[in-house]
C-alpha positions as CSV (number, residue, x, y, z in Angstrom):
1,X,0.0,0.0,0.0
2,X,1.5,3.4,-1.0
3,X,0.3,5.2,1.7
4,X,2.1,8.2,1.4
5,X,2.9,11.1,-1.5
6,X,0.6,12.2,-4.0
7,X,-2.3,16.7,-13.6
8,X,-0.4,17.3,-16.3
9,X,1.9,14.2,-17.4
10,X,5.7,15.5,-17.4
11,X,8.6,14.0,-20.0
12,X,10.7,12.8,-17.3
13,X,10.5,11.2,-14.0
14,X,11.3,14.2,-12.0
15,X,9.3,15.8,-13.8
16,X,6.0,13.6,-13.4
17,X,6.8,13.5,-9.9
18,X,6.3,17.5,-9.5
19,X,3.3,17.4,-11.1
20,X,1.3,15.1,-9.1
21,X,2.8,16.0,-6.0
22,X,1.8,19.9,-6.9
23,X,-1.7,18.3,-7.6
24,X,-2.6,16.7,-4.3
25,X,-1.3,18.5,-1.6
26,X,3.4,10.7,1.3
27,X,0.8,8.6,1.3
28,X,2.2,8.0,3.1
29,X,3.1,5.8,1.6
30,X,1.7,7.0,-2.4
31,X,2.7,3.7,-3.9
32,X,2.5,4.8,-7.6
33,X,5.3,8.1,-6.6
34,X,7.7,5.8,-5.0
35,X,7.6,3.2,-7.7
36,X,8.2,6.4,-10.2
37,X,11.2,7.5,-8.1
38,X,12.5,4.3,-6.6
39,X,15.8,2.9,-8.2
40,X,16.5,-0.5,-9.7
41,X,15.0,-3.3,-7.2
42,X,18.8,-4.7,-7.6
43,X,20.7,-1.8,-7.2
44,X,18.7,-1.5,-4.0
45,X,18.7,-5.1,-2.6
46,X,23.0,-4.7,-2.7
47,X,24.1,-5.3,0.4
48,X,26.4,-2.1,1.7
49,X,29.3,-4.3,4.4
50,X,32.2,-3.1,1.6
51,X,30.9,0.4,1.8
52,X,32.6,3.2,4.1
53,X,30.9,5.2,6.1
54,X,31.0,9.0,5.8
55,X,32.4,9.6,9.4
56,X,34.9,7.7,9.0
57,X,33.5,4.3,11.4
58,X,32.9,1.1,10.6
59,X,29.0,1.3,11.2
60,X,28.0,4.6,10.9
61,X,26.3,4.0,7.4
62,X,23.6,1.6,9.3
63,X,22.5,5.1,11.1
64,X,19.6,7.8,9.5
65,X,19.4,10.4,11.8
66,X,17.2,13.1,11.3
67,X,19.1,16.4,10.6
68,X,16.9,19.0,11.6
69,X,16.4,20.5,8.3
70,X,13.2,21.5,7.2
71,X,10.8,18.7,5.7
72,X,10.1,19.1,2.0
73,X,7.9,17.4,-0.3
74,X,8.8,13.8,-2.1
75,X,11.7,13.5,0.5
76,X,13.0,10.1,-0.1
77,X,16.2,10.2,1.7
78,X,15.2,12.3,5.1
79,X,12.9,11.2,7.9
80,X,10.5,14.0,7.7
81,X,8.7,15.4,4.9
82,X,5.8,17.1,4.0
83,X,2.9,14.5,3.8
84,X,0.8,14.6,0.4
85,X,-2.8,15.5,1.9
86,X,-3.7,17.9,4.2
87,X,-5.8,15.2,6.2
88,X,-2.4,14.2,7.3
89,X,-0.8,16.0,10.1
90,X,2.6,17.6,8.9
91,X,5.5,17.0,8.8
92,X,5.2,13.2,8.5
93,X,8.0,10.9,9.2
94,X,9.0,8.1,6.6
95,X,11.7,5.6,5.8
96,X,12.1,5.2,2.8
97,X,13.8,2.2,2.7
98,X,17.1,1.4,0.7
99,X,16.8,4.7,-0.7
100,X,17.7,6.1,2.3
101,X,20.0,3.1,3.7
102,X,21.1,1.5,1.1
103,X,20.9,-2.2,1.4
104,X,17.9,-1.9,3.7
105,X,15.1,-4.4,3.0
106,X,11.6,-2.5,4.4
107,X,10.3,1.0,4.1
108,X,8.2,2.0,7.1
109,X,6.0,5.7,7.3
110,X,4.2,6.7,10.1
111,X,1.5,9.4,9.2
112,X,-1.1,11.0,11.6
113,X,-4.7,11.4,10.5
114,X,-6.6,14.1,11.8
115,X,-9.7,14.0,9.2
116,X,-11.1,11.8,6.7
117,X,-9.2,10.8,3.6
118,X,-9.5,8.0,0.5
119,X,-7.7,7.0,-2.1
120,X,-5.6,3.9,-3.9
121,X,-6.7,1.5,-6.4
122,X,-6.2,-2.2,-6.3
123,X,-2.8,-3.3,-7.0
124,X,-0.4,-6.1,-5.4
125,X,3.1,-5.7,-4.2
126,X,6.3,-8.0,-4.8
127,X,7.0,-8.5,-1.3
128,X,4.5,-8.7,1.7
129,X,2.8,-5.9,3.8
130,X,1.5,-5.1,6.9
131,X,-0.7,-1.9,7.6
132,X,-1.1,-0.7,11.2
133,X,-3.5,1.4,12.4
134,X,-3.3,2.9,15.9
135,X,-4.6,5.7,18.1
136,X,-2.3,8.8,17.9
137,X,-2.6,9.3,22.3
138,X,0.0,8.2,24.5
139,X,0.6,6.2,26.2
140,X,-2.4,4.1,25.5
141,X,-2.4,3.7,21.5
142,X,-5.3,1.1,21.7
143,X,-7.9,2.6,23.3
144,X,-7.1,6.3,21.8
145,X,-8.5,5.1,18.5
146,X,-11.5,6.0,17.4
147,X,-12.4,5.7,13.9
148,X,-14.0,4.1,10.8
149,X,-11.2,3.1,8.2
150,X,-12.5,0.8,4.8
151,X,-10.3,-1.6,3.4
152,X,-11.2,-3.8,0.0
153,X,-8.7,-7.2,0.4
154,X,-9.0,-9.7,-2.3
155,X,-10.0,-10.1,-6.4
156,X,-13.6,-10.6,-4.7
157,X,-13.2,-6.7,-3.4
158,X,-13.8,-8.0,-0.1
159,X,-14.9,-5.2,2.1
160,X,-13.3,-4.9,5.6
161,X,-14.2,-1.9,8.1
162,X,-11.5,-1.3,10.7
163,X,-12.7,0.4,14.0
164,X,-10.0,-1.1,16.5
165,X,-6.2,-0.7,16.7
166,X,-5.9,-3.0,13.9
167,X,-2.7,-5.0,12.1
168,X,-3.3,-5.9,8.7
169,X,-1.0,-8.7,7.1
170,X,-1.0,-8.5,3.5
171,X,1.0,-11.4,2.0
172,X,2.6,-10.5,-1.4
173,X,0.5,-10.6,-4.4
174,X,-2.8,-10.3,-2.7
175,X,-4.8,-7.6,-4.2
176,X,-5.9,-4.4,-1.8
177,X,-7.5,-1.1,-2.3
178,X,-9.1,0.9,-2.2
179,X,-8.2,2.7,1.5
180,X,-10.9,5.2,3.2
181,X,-9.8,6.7,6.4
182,X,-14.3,6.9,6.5
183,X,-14.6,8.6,9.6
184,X,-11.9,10.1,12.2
185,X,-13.1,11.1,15.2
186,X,-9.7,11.5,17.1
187,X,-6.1,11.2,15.2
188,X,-5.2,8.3,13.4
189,X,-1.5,7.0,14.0
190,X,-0.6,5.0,10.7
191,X,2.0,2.8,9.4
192,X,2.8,1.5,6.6
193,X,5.3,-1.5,6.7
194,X,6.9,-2.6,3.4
195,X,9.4,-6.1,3.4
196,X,10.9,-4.8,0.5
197,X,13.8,-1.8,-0.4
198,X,11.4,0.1,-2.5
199,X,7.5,0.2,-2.4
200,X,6.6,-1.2,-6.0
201,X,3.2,-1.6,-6.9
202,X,1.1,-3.3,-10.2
203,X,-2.1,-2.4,-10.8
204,X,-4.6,-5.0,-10.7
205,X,-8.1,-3.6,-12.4
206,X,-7.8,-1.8,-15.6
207,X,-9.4,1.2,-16.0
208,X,-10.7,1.1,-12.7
209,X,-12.0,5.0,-11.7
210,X,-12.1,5.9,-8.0
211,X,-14.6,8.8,-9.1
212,X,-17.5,6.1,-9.8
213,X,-16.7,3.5,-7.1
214,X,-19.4,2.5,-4.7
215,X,-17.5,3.5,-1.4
216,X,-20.6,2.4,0.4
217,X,-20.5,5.2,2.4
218,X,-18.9,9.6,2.3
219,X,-15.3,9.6,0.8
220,X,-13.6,12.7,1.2
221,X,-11.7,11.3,-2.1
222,X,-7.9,12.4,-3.3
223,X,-6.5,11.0,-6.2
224,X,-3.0,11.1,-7.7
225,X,-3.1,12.7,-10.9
226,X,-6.3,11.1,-12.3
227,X,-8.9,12.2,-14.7
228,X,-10.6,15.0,-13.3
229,X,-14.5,15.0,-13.8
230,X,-15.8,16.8,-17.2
Protein backbone atom coordinates (compact mmCIF):
# COMPACT_ATOMS: atom_id res chain seq x y z
CA UNK A 1 0.00 0.00 0.00
CA UNK A 2 1.49 3.44 -0.97
CA UNK A 3 0.27 5.24 1.69
CA UNK A 4 2.14 8.18 1.44
CA UNK A 5 2.87 11.12 -1.52
CA UNK A 6 0.60 12.24 -4.01
CA UNK A 7 -2.26 16.68 -13.60
CA UNK A 8 -0.43 17.34 -16.26
CA UNK A 9 1.90 14.18 -17.39
CA UNK A 10 5.69 15.52 -17.37
CA UNK A 11 8.57 13.99 -20.00
CA UNK A 12 10.68 12.75 -17.29
CA UNK A 13 10.49 11.21 -13.96
CA UNK A 14 11.29 14.24 -11.96
CA UNK A 15 9.28 15.78 -13.83
CA UNK A 16 5.97 13.64 -13.42
CA UNK A 17 6.79 13.49 -9.86
CA UNK A 18 6.25 17.45 -9.51
CA UNK A 19 3.31 17.43 -11.06
CA UNK A 20 1.27 15.10 -9.14
CA UNK A 21 2.75 16.00 -6.04
CA UNK A 22 1.75 19.87 -6.86
CA UNK A 23 -1.66 18.27 -7.59
CA UNK A 24 -2.63 16.70 -4.33
CA UNK A 25 -1.32 18.53 -1.63
CA UNK A 26 3.42 10.73 1.34
CA UNK A 27 0.79 8.56 1.29
CA UNK A 28 2.16 7.98 3.09
CA UNK A 29 3.15 5.77 1.63
CA UNK A 30 1.72 7.00 -2.40
CA UNK A 31 2.66 3.70 -3.85
CA UNK A 32 2.49 4.84 -7.63
CA UNK A 33 5.31 8.10 -6.63
CA UNK A 34 7.67 5.81 -5.03
CA UNK A 35 7.61 3.20 -7.71
CA UNK A 36 8.23 6.45 -10.16
CA UNK A 37 11.20 7.46 -8.14
CA UNK A 38 12.53 4.31 -6.62
CA UNK A 39 15.78 2.85 -8.22
CA UNK A 40 16.45 -0.47 -9.75
CA UNK A 41 15.00 -3.27 -7.16
CA UNK A 42 18.84 -4.72 -7.59
CA UNK A 43 20.68 -1.83 -7.20
CA UNK A 44 18.73 -1.54 -3.95
CA UNK A 45 18.75 -5.11 -2.63
CA UNK A 46 22.97 -4.68 -2.74
CA UNK A 47 24.10 -5.28 0.45
CA UNK A 48 26.45 -2.13 1.68
CA UNK A 49 29.33 -4.30 4.39
CA UNK A 50 32.23 -3.07 1.60
CA UNK A 51 30.92 0.39 1.76
CA UNK A 52 32.61 3.23 4.08
CA UNK A 53 30.93 5.22 6.06
CA UNK A 54 31.04 9.05 5.80
CA UNK A 55 32.39 9.59 9.40
CA UNK A 56 34.95 7.74 8.97
CA UNK A 57 33.49 4.34 11.44
CA UNK A 58 32.90 1.08 10.56
CA UNK A 59 28.97 1.28 11.16
CA UNK A 60 27.99 4.65 10.92
CA UNK A 61 26.30 3.96 7.39
CA UNK A 62 23.57 1.63 9.33
CA UNK A 63 22.48 5.08 11.11
CA UNK A 64 19.63 7.77 9.54
CA UNK A 65 19.37 10.43 11.82
CA UNK A 66 17.21 13.12 11.34
CA UNK A 67 19.14 16.41 10.55
CA UNK A 68 16.86 18.99 11.57
CA UNK A 69 16.41 20.52 8.33
CA UNK A 70 13.25 21.49 7.17
CA UNK A 71 10.84 18.71 5.72
CA UNK A 72 10.13 19.13 1.99
CA UNK A 73 7.91 17.38 -0.32
CA UNK A 74 8.85 13.80 -2.10
CA UNK A 75 11.67 13.46 0.54
CA UNK A 76 13.00 10.08 -0.06
CA UNK A 77 16.24 10.18 1.71
CA UNK A 78 15.23 12.34 5.05
CA UNK A 79 12.93 11.16 7.92
CA UNK A 80 10.49 14.01 7.67
CA UNK A 81 8.72 15.40 4.85
CA UNK A 82 5.80 17.14 3.96
CA UNK A 83 2.93 14.51 3.77
CA UNK A 84 0.78 14.55 0.39
CA UNK A 85 -2.85 15.49 1.87
CA UNK A 86 -3.65 17.91 4.20
CA UNK A 87 -5.76 15.20 6.23
CA UNK A 88 -2.44 14.15 7.29
CA UNK A 89 -0.82 15.97 10.05
CA UNK A 90 2.64 17.63 8.88
CA UNK A 91 5.54 16.96 8.80
CA UNK A 92 5.21 13.21 8.48
CA UNK A 93 8.01 10.86 9.20
CA UNK A 94 8.96 8.09 6.57
CA UNK A 95 11.74 5.60 5.84
CA UNK A 96 12.12 5.22 2.82
CA UNK A 97 13.83 2.20 2.69
CA UNK A 98 17.12 1.44 0.68
CA UNK A 99 16.77 4.65 -0.73
CA UNK A 100 17.66 6.11 2.31
CA UNK A 101 19.97 3.11 3.65
CA UNK A 102 21.11 1.53 1.13
CA UNK A 103 20.87 -2.17 1.44
CA UNK A 104 17.86 -1.92 3.72
CA UNK A 105 15.08 -4.45 2.99
CA UNK A 106 11.62 -2.47 4.36
CA UNK A 107 10.29 0.97 4.12
CA UNK A 108 8.16 2.04 7.05
CA UNK A 109 6.04 5.69 7.33
CA UNK A 110 4.24 6.74 10.09
CA UNK A 111 1.50 9.37 9.23
CA UNK A 112 -1.09 10.96 11.59
CA UNK A 113 -4.74 11.44 10.47
CA UNK A 114 -6.55 14.14 11.84
CA UNK A 115 -9.74 13.98 9.24
CA UNK A 116 -11.06 11.81 6.65
CA UNK A 117 -9.19 10.80 3.60
CA UNK A 118 -9.51 7.97 0.51
CA UNK A 119 -7.74 6.95 -2.12
CA UNK A 120 -5.60 3.94 -3.86
CA UNK A 121 -6.66 1.46 -6.38
CA UNK A 122 -6.21 -2.19 -6.32
CA UNK A 123 -2.84 -3.34 -7.04
CA UNK A 124 -0.41 -6.13 -5.41
CA UNK A 125 3.08 -5.72 -4.23
CA UNK A 126 6.31 -8.03 -4.79
CA UNK A 127 6.95 -8.49 -1.29
CA UNK A 128 4.53 -8.69 1.66
CA UNK A 129 2.79 -5.94 3.76
CA UNK A 130 1.45 -5.08 6.95
CA UNK A 131 -0.69 -1.89 7.57
CA UNK A 132 -1.10 -0.72 11.19
CA UNK A 133 -3.53 1.41 12.42
CA UNK A 134 -3.29 2.91 15.95
CA UNK A 135 -4.59 5.72 18.12
CA UNK A 136 -2.31 8.77 17.94
CA UNK A 137 -2.58 9.27 22.30
CA UNK A 138 -0.03 8.25 24.46
CA UNK A 139 0.61 6.19 26.18
CA UNK A 140 -2.41 4.07 25.51
CA UNK A 141 -2.43 3.65 21.49
CA UNK A 142 -5.26 1.07 21.67
CA UNK A 143 -7.86 2.59 23.32
CA UNK A 144 -7.08 6.33 21.75
CA UNK A 145 -8.47 5.12 18.54
CA UNK A 146 -11.48 5.98 17.36
CA UNK A 147 -12.38 5.70 13.88
CA UNK A 148 -13.96 4.11 10.84
CA UNK A 149 -11.20 3.13 8.17
CA UNK A 150 -12.49 0.79 4.82
CA UNK A 151 -10.25 -1.63 3.43
CA UNK A 152 -11.17 -3.84 0.05
CA UNK A 153 -8.74 -7.21 0.40
CA UNK A 154 -8.96 -9.68 -2.32
CA UNK A 155 -10.02 -10.06 -6.39
CA UNK A 156 -13.62 -10.63 -4.74
CA UNK A 157 -13.22 -6.70 -3.40
CA UNK A 158 -13.79 -8.00 -0.06
CA UNK A 159 -14.86 -5.16 2.09
CA UNK A 160 -13.29 -4.94 5.62
CA UNK A 161 -14.20 -1.86 8.07
CA UNK A 162 -11.51 -1.34 10.70
CA UNK A 163 -12.65 0.45 14.02
CA UNK A 164 -9.99 -1.06 16.52
CA UNK A 165 -6.21 -0.69 16.73
CA UNK A 166 -5.88 -3.01 13.92
CA UNK A 167 -2.74 -5.02 12.12
CA UNK A 168 -3.26 -5.88 8.72
CA UNK A 169 -0.96 -8.74 7.12
CA UNK A 170 -1.05 -8.54 3.52
CA UNK A 171 1.03 -11.40 1.96
CA UNK A 172 2.64 -10.48 -1.43
CA UNK A 173 0.53 -10.64 -4.42
CA UNK A 174 -2.84 -10.28 -2.74
CA UNK A 175 -4.75 -7.58 -4.15
CA UNK A 176 -5.85 -4.40 -1.81
CA UNK A 177 -7.51 -1.09 -2.25
CA UNK A 178 -9.13 0.92 -2.25
CA UNK A 179 -8.21 2.70 1.52
CA UNK A 180 -10.90 5.18 3.17
CA UNK A 181 -9.83 6.69 6.44
CA UNK A 182 -14.28 6.86 6.53
CA UNK A 183 -14.61 8.62 9.59
CA UNK A 184 -11.89 10.07 12.20
CA UNK A 185 -13.14 11.05 15.23
CA UNK A 186 -9.68 11.45 17.11
CA UNK A 187 -6.12 11.23 15.24
CA UNK A 188 -5.21 8.25 13.40
CA UNK A 189 -1.50 6.96 14.00
CA UNK A 190 -0.63 4.99 10.72
CA UNK A 191 1.97 2.79 9.36
CA UNK A 192 2.83 1.46 6.56
CA UNK A 193 5.34 -1.54 6.74
CA UNK A 194 6.90 -2.61 3.45
CA UNK A 195 9.39 -6.07 3.41
CA UNK A 196 10.91 -4.76 0.46
CA UNK A 197 13.79 -1.77 -0.39
CA UNK A 198 11.44 0.11 -2.48
CA UNK A 199 7.55 0.17 -2.39
CA UNK A 200 6.57 -1.17 -5.95
CA UNK A 201 3.19 -1.61 -6.94
CA UNK A 202 1.07 -3.26 -10.16
CA UNK A 203 -2.08 -2.38 -10.82
CA UNK A 204 -4.60 -4.99 -10.66
CA UNK A 205 -8.09 -3.57 -12.43
CA UNK A 206 -7.81 -1.84 -15.61
CA UNK A 207 -9.43 1.23 -16.01
CA UNK A 208 -10.72 1.10 -12.72
CA UNK A 209 -12.00 5.02 -11.70
CA UNK A 210 -12.08 5.85 -8.00
CA UNK A 211 -14.56 8.76 -9.08
CA UNK A 212 -17.49 6.11 -9.80
CA UNK A 213 -16.68 3.49 -7.12
CA UNK A 214 -19.37 2.50 -4.68
CA UNK A 215 -17.51 3.49 -1.35
CA UNK A 216 -20.60 2.42 0.40
CA UNK A 217 -20.50 5.20 2.38
CA UNK A 218 -18.92 9.61 2.34
CA UNK A 219 -15.29 9.65 0.79
CA UNK A 220 -13.56 12.74 1.20
CA UNK A 221 -11.70 11.34 -2.06
CA UNK A 222 -7.94 12.36 -3.26
CA UNK A 223 -6.53 11.00 -6.21
CA UNK A 224 -2.95 11.10 -7.67
CA UNK A 225 -3.06 12.65 -10.85
CA UNK A 226 -6.30 11.11 -12.26
CA UNK A 227 -8.87 12.21 -14.67
CA UNK A 228 -10.57 14.95 -13.30
CA UNK A 229 -14.46 15.05 -13.79
CA UNK A 230 -15.84 16.83 -17.15
Amino acid sequence: MGLDNNGKKGTTRRGFVKNIAAGAGSIAIASALQEALAPNQSELMAAPADTQSTDGTRYGKFFLSDKGEPPKEMDFVGLNSIPPFPEIASPQTYFRGASALPGATATIGWQVFTAPVCWETPHIHKYDEFLIFLGAELPDLCSSFDAEIDLWMGEEMEKHTITSTTVVFIPKGVQHAPLNFRAIRKPVLFHALYLGPSLDREPRVPGFDLTTFDWGGPANLKTFGAPKKK
